[in-house]
Structures are given as C-alpha cells and as structure tokens.
C-alpha atoms as one frame of an Amber mdcrd trajectory, in Angstrom:
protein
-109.459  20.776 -20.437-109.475  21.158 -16.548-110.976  17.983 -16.289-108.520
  16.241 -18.059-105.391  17.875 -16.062-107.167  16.983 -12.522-107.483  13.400
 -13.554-103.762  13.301 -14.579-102.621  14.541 -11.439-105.069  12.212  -8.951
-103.088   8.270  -7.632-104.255   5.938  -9.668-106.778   3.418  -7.809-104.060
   1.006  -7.487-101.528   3.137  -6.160-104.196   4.568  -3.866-104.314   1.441
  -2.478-101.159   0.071  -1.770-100.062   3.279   0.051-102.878   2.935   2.293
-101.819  -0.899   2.655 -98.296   0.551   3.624 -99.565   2.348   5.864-101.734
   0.076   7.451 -98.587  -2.499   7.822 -96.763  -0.036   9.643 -99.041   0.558
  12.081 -99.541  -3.001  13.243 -95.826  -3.457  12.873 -95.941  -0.344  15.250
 -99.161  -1.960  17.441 -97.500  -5.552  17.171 -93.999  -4.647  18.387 -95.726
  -2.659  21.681 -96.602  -5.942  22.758 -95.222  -8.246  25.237 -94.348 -11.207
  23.679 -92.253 -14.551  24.650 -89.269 -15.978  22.907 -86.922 -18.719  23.519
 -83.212 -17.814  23.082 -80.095 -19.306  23.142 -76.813 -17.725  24.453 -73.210
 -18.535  25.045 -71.528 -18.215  28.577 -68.336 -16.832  30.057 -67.806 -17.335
  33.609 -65.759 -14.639  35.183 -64.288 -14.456  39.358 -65.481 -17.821  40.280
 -64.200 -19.013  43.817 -61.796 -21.344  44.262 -64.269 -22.911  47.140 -66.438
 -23.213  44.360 -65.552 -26.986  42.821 -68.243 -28.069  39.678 -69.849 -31.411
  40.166 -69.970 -31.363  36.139 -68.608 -29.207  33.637 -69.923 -26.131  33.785
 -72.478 -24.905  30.359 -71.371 -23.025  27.544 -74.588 -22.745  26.592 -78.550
 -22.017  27.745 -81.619 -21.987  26.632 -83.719 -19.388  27.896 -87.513 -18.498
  27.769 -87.551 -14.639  27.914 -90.531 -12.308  27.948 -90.497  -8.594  26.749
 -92.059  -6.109  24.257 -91.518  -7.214  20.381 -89.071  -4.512  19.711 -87.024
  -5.131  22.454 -87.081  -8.971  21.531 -86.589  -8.115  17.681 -83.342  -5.837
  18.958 -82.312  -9.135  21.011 -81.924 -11.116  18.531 -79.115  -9.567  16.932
 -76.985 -10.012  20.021 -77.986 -13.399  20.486 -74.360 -14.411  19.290 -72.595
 -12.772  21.584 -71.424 -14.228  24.954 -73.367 -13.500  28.353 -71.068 -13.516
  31.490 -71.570 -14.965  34.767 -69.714 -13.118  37.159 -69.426 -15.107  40.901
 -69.092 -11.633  42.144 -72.516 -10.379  41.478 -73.957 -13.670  43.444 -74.678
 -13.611  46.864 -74.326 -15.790  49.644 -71.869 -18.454  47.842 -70.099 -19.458
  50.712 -70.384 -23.177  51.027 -73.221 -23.274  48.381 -73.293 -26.420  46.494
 -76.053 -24.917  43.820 -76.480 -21.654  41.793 -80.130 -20.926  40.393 -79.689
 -19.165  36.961 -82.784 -17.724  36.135 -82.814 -15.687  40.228 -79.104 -14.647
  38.836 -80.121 -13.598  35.038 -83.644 -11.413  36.770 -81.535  -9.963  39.634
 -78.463  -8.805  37.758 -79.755  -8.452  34.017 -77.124  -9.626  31.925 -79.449
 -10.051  28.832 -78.935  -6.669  26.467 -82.510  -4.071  27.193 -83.109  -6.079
  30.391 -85.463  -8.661  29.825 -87.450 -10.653  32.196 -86.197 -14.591  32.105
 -89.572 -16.617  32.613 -87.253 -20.236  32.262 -83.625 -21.603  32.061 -82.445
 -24.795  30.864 -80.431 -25.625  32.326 -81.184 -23.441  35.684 -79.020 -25.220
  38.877 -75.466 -25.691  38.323 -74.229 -28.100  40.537 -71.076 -27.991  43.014
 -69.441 -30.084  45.577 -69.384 -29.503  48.965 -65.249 -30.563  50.103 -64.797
 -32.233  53.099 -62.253 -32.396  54.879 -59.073 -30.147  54.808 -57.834 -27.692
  52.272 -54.534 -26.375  51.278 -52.918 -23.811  48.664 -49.929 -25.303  46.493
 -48.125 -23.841  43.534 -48.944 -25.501  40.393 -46.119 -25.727  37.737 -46.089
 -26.888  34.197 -44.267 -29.304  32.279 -44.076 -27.929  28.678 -41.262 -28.230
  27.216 -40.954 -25.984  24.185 -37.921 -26.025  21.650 -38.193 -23.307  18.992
 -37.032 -23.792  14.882 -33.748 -21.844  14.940 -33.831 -18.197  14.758 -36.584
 -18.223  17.393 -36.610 -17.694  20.621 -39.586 -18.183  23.338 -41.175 -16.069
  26.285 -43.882 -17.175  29.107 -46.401 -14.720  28.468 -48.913 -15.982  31.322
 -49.522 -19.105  33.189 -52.975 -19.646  34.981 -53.149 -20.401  37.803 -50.413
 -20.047  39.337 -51.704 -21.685  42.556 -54.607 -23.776  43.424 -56.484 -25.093
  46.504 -56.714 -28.970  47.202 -59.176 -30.416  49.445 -58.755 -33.190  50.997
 -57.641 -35.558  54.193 -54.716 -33.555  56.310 -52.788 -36.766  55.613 -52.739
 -36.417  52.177 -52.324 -32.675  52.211 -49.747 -32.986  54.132 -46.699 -33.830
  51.840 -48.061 -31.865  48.981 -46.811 -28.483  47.928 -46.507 -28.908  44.255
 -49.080 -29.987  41.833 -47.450 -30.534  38.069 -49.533 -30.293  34.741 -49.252
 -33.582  32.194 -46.039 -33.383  30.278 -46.133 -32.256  26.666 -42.734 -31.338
  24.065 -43.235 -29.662  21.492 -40.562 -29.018  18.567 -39.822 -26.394  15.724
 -42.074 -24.208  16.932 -42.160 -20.798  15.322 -45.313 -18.955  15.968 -47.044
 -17.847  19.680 -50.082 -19.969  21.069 -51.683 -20.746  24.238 -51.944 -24.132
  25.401 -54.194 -26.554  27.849 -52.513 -28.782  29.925 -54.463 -31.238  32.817
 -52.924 -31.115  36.146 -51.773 -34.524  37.177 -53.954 -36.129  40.208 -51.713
 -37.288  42.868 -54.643 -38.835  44.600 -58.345 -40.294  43.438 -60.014 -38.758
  47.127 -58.405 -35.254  46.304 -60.210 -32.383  45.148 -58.544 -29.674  42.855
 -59.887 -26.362  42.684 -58.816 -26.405  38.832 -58.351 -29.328  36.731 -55.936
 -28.011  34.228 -53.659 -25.267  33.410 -53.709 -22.854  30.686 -49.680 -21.493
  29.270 -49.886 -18.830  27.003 -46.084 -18.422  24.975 -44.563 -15.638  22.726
 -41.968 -17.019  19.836 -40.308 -14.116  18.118 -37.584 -14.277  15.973 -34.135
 -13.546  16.970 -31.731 -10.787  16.690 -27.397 -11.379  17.011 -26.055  -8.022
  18.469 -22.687  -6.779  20.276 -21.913  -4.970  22.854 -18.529  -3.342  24.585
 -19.316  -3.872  28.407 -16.525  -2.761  30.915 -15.496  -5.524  33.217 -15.185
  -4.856  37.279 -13.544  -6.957  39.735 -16.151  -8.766  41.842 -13.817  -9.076
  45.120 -12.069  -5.567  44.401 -13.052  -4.140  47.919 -10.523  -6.258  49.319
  -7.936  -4.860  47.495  -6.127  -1.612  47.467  -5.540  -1.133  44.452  -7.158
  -3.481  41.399  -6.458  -3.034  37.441  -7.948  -5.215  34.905  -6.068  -5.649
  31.509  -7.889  -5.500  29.217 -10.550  -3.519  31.403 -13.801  -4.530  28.374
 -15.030  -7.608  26.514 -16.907  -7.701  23.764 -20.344  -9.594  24.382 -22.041
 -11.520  21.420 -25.847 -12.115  22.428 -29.463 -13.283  20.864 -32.667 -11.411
  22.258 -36.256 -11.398  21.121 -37.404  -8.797  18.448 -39.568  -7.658  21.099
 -37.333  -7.038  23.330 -34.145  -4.811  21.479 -35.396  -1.944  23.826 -33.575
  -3.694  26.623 -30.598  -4.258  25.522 -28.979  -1.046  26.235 -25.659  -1.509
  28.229 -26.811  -0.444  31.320 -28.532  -3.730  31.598 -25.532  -5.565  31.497
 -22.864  -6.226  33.492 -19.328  -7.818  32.923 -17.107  -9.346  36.302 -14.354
 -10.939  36.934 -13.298 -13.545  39.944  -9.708 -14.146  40.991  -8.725 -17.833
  39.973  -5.538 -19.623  40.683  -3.459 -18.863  37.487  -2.703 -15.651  35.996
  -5.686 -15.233  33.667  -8.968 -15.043  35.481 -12.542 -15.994  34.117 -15.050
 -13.498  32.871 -18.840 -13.605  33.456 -21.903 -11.820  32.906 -23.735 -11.463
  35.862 -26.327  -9.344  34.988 -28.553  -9.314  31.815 -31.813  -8.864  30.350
 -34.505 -12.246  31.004 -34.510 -12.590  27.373 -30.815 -11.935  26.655 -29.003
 -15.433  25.408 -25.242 -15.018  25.811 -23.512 -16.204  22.974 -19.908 -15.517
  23.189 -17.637 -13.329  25.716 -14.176 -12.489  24.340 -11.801 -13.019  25.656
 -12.866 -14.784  27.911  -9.982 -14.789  30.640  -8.002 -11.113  31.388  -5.017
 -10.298  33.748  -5.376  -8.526  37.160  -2.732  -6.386  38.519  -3.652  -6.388
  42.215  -2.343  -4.126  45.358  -3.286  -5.206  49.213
C-alpha cells in the first residue's frame, strides 16, 4: 500500500525531464545573455543647437546604421528602443569652430547617446560633411510670405516662426544691400484648423550661402467669438484744454477675438479716444486693444466736445 502511494506522488519520467530541460534553458539564456555580443542597429536622428557657422554640404541623415557591441541583455533591452529618435546635440561636440567634418562614431563613444551605453564599433554613415564659407558674413531678418485667409468664423494667430534671422555668407558686395531674406510665397484659403508649415527661403544670389534654407511657420485658427463692450471715450488733445466734456462720454464697441483669447478682453485692455476735427462731431477710435481683438463696429462713431481754453 506504501508502495503504491510513493509512486503516485514521484514526476513522472517525462515531466522529470522537461523541468530539468527548463532549467537547463534558463541557464544558458542566463550564460548566453552575460556575453558580449555585436549587433547592427538602426536609429533615427534629431539634431538639436547646431551653429549657424555650421552650413551642410548635403542634407544632413535621418538615419544610421550602427555596429554596436555590448553584453546580450543589454543588446536584447536595446532593441526595444531602437524606434525611438537619438539626438545630436552640436553642444556636446568640441572644437566645431570652422570644422568642415563631424566623426559620428568619436561623438556616439564620447557622449553615449545610445540607451545602457553601448560601445559603437562602426557608423554608416560616420563624417557628415560641411562647408567651409568664404568670404564675408552677415545677419538679416528673414520674413515669410504666407498668406493665410481663414473659412469665416475663424480667425488666425502666428504661433512661432523659425528662424527669425539667419547668417549669409558671402562677397561684402553682395552682402552689402541685403537685410531681408523672404521665404517662397504660398496662399492658402478656407482654412479652419492649426498646422505648421515649410516654406524655402528665396536665393537672391547663386554664390550666397544661407545658414538655413527654409523657414518653418507654425499658425493657430480658432474659431471666433462677437462680444460688446461699453468703453469710456477720453479726449486725446485734452491737456490743452481747460476744461473738455465729451457728449456722449462712451461707445459701445462690437469686436471678434479668438476662443483662446476671451481672457483678454476685459475693458482695461481697451481704450476709446477722440481727436478734434473741423466740424462739430469729432471721430472716435480705438487706440488700444488686444493683438487678437478685430474691431467690428464703434457706435456712434462721431460725439460732440464742449471745450474751455
């Protein structure tokens, strides 16, 4: 009877031997990933704080191929952030003044951007290229010309414009006359929604170098709000005067601002004047308002002045 209940409760052969199998996977897995292994890998690039000194021969890689070398774990762990992006940050280089090559694989082993610093054995590809400008250089603002005309019921805000300057090399001749460098010209119509948009600078000059070659405009569109506001109207010139009465002394403003911006639109960011004209009714205007604020209507539009030198 003994018998039979110890032979009940031993593994059966076959179970016996797939737990030791188990076991013996998971220590090679363990033996295996203690290892230092090679693996090639390929990453997407950001490049962050690059000089404007800095001009590429060719457009610069959004993509490598690297040869890296590390322990199987940490190569195993790599490989789930092998979708993410890798910066290149100009500020972590060193002596880039007047360089006209980088070396990727010195900048990927002496700053470790790769996740569990790994060591980079190869890059392809490893020099980037750049252009040594000759000649003079000089900043100019750089302006855009988008023209943007919203569906109705929307209204439109600059968010960012980059850059707002940029350096051109070149003969002091040519520099010389230039202070403004324009993007292409693009118009867009019933536009409703916010988006960023590329535009190339123009090239006033084949031998010129740009620091940038195009300009990046990032818009807002909101939708619209009508409001109304009772804003007290001053006389503009009434320090001449000893005495100066307005009739009637408020106007009623009708305006359109962004849905974004109703915070601003508090009185106190308005004002109402008026300027002496040659007849007896003398014009209104808002000289003061928000950036967004769109006047619509001012009523009335003239008043009286009762005036005392």
């Amino acid at each position: 009877m003994n018998t039979h209940l110890n032979s009940n409760n031993k593994p059966g052969k076959t179970k016996a031997f797939f737990i030791c199998l188990l076991f013996a996977f998971a220590f090679w897995l363990i033996h295996d990933l203690s290892k230092t292994k090679n693996m090639a890998l390929e990453i997407k690039l950001e490049y962050k704080n690059m000089p404007p000194f800095l001009l590429p021969m060719n457009e610069l890689p959004a993509k490598l191929n690297l040869n890296v070398s590390g322990t199987g774990l940490k190569l195993l762990l790599t490989s789930f952030y092998a979708r993410k992006k890798i910066q290149i940050d100009f500020n972590q280089m060193v002596n880039l003044k007047n360089a006209n090559q980088i070396i990727l694989s010195q900048f990927f082993n002496q700053n470790s951007p790769l996740p569990l610093k790994l060591k980079v054995i190869t890059v392809l590809p490893d020099t980037l290229y750049f252009i040594v400008p000759k000649g003079s250089q000089k900043n100019v603002v750089v302006k855009s010309n988008l023209q943007i005309n919203c569906k109705a019921g929307y209204g439109m805000e600059l968010k960012e414009v980059n850059p707002k300057f940029i350096t051109i090399y070149g003969s002091q001749h040519l520099l010389k006359s230039i202070d403004t460098v324009y993007s292409e010209s693009m118009q867009l119509f019933e536009i409703d929604k916010s988006d960023t948009y590329q535009l190339k600078l123009i090239k006033l000059n084949d031998s010129l170098v740009y620091s940038a070659d195009q300009l990046v405009v990032a818009t807002e569109v909101q939708r619209l709000i009508e409001r109304t506001i009772i804003l007290p109207v001053k006389l503009k010139e009434a320090g001449l005067f000893r005495s100066a009465h307005v009739y009637p002394n408020t106007v009623t403003v009708k305006y359109t601002m962004m849905q974004n911006e109703q915070i601003q639109s508090d009185t106190t960011n308005f004002k109402a004047e008026v300027f002496i004209g040659r007849g007896s009714k003398h014009p209104v205007l808002i000289t003061t308002k928000p950036g967004g604020a769109n006047i619509l209507s001012i009523l009335p539009k003239e008043v009286e002045l009762v005036l005392l030198k």
